[in-house]
C-alpha positions in Angstrom: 114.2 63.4 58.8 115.7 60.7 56.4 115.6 60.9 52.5 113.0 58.1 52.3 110.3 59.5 55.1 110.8 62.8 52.9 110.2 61.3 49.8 107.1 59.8 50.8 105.8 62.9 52.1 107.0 64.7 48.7 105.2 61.7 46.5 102.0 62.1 48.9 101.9 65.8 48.6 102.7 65.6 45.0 99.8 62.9 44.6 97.0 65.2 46.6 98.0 68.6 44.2 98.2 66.8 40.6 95.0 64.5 41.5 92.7 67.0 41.2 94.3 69.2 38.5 94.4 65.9 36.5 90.8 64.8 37.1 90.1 68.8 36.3 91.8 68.6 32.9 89.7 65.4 31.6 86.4 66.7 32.9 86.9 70.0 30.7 88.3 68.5 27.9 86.3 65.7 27.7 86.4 62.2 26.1 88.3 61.8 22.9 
């Protein structure tokens, strides 16, 4: 597999795990 095919599937797996966690964090914390 070639560096770039890999680092698209890093930056699309890293995407799909911080998306939620992200989207988690503002809901609890709220607006500021």
């Amino acid at each position: 597999m070639s560096y770039r095919c890999l680092a698209a599937v890093c930056l699309a797996v890293a995407l799909m795990v911080f998306s939620p966690i992200l989207a988690f964090a503002q809901s609890t914390e709220g607006p500021r």
